[in-house]
Structures are given as structure tokens and as C-alpha cells.
N, C-alpha and C positions, 0 to 999 in steps of 0.2 A: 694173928695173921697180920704182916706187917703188910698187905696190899689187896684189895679186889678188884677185878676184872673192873668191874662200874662204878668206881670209888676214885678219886683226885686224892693224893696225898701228898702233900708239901715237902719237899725233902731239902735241902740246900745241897751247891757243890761242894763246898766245904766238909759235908758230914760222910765223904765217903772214907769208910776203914778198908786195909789190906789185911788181910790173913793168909798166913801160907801155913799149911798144912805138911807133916809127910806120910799122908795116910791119905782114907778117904772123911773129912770130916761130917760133922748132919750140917748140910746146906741146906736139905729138906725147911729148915728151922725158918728160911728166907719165904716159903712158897715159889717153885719152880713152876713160872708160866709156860716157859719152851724148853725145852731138854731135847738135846743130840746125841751121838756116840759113833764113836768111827773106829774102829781096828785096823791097826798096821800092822803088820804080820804080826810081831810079836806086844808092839805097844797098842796100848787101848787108852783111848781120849773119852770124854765125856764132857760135853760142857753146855753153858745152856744160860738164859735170862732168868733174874732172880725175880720177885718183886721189890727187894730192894738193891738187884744191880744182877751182875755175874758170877759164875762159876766154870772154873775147867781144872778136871780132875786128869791125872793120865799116871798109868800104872805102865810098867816092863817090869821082864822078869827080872831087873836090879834093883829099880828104883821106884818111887811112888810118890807124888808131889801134888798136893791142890792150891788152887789160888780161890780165893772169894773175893770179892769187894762187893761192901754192903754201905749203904746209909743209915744202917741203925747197927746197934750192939748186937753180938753174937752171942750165943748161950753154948760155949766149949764146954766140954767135959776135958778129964787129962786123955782119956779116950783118943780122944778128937785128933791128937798129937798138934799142937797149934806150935812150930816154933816160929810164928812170927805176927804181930797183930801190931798195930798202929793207925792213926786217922793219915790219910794223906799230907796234908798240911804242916805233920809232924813229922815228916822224913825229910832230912837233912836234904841237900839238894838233888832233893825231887825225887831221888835213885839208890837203890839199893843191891847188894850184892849178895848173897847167902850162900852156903855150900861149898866154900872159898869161890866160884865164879860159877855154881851148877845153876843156881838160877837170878838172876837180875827182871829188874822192875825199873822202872821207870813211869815220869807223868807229866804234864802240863796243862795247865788251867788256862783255857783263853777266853777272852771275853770280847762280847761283838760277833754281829751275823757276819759280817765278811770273814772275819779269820775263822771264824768255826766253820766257814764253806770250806775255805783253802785247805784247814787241816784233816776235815773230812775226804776233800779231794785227796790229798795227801794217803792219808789210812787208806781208801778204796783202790789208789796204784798200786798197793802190795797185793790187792786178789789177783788170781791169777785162774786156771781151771782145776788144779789140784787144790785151792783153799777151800778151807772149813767157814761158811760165813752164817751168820745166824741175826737174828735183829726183833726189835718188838719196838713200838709205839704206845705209853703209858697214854690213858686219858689228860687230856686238860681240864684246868678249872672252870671253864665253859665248854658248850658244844663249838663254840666258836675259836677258843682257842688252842694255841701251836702246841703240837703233842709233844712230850720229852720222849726222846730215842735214846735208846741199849744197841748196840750193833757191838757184835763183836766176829773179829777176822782170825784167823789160826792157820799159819802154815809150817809145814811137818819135812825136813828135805832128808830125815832117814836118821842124824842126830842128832838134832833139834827142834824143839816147837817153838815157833814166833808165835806171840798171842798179842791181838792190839783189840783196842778198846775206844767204843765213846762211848760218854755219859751225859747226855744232852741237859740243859736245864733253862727252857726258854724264860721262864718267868724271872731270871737274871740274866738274860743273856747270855749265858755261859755256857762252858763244855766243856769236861774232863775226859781228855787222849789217855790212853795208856798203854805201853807195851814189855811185855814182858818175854825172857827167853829161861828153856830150861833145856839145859846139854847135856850130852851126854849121856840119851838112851837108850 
């Protein structure tokens, strides 16, 4: 179990991996604190808080695509269909493109209470009242201290899902943005 409910676990921003999926991979493997699902007529979303980050899964009757991002390594099978896994850190500037342009990623690591307010401001101007939003607050290493935040936002305009993310890490100040689009479903 890489997380419990009553347990502090130290993770760095550094150590978060991307996996992209075109299937539905075992995310189970992370421990899913919060899980959603949404149906659009014909697409169906899933997405949810890990214990060690997120997931959004979304199936149509063409195509089929998950994202994870974890702080710890993933246990894939070829099952799993993983064609894409990397640490963040290790993707060339910042942004990735797959599927010739079906689905992009992107990231940005800030550091500092003010810019992680600004860019959270930032990510919360995209909800709107058709957004998907979902969040969780990790325990701190004291009762006293600042909790790290999972939020993640998902909006859907009929051919696309926007997915954006934070990954808060008060114990460095920092916070890892992320957004990603997948088209064409």
C-alpha cells in the first residue's frame, strides 16, 4: 500500500511519473482514495485521487486512453497496454505529444507560496459549471502542518477532455501544474 488514510508519507515533486495507457491499466495498484465517473453519451470518464497522485481513464466507442501520474513506480503488466511512462523531470521541455496530436501533456514545477497561489488561481478560472472537479488533502507531518493537495479539474466540450492538475508539496514549497488534452472522441 503505497498510502494510509493516517499515515504521512514523504514523496518529493520530483518523483512524480506519467503513464499513458490505451486501455484501462490496474491504477488500483496506487490505492484509490476518491473515484468519480461521468458518462457523456457515448464517452465515459473515470478519474479519481491516487495515494500516490491521479488517474483519468475515458473509454468511446473508438478510442480508449488513461493517464496515471504516480510518485512511486508502477507494477504494468503488457496487459496494462502502457505506451508511455517516464518521470516528469525527464520529458524534454516539459510537453509531450502522442497519437500524432490525440493526446498532449504538459507541466510546470513552481516553487513559492505566491506562485503556487497564482497558478492555482489560474487552474480554478478554467471550472466552469459543466467541470469535472475532484481534490483531496494528504495528511501532514504534524497535526500542525500544511496538508499537500491532489485537485484535479476536467472539462469535456463534446471532442475533447481538458485535464489539469495540482500536485501540491508544502514541505518544499512547491507544486506540480499539469494539463493535459485528449481529441478526438
Amino acid at each position: 500500500m503505497i498510502f494510509s488514510r493516517n499515515q504521512y508519507v514523504e514523496q518529493p515533486a520530483d518523483s512524480i511519473r506519467l503513464y499513458v495507457s490505451e486501455g484501462r491499466p490496474n491504477y488500483e495498484q496506487f490505492s484509490i482514495l476518491k473515484g468519480l465517473y461521468k458518462n457523456f453519451n457515448t464517452v465515459k470518464v473515470s478519474y479519481g485521487i491516487l495515494g500516490a497522485s491521479h488517474y483519468v481513464h475515458v473509454k468511446s466507442p473508438t478510442h480508449e486512453l488513461a493517464e496515471i501520474c504516480a510518485c512511486v513506480d508502477g507494477d504494468f503488466s503488457e496487459s496494462d497496454n502502457i505506451v508511455f511512462a517516464k518521470h516528469l523531470k525527464d520529458i524534454a521541455n516539459n510537453a509531450i505529444h502522442l497519437k500524432g496530436d490525440r493526446y498532449s501533456f504538459e507541466y510546470k514545477k513552481v516553487a513559492g507560496k505566491t506562485l503556487i497561489k497564482n497558478e492555482l488561481r489560474h487552474l480554478r478560472h478554467h471550472k466552469n459549471k459543466e467541470s469535472l472537479n475532484i481534490s483531496y488533502k494528504f495528511p501532514g507531518k504534524h497535526f500542525f502542518s500544511e496538508k499537500a493537495l491532489t485537485e484535479l479539474l476536467l472539462n469535456f466540450d463534446g471532442e475533447s477532455l481538458e485535464i489539469r492538475s495540482v500536485h501540491t508539496y508544502p514541505n518544499e514549497d512547491a507544486a506540480v501544474f499539469t494539463k493535459s488534452t485528449l481529441h478526438c472522441l
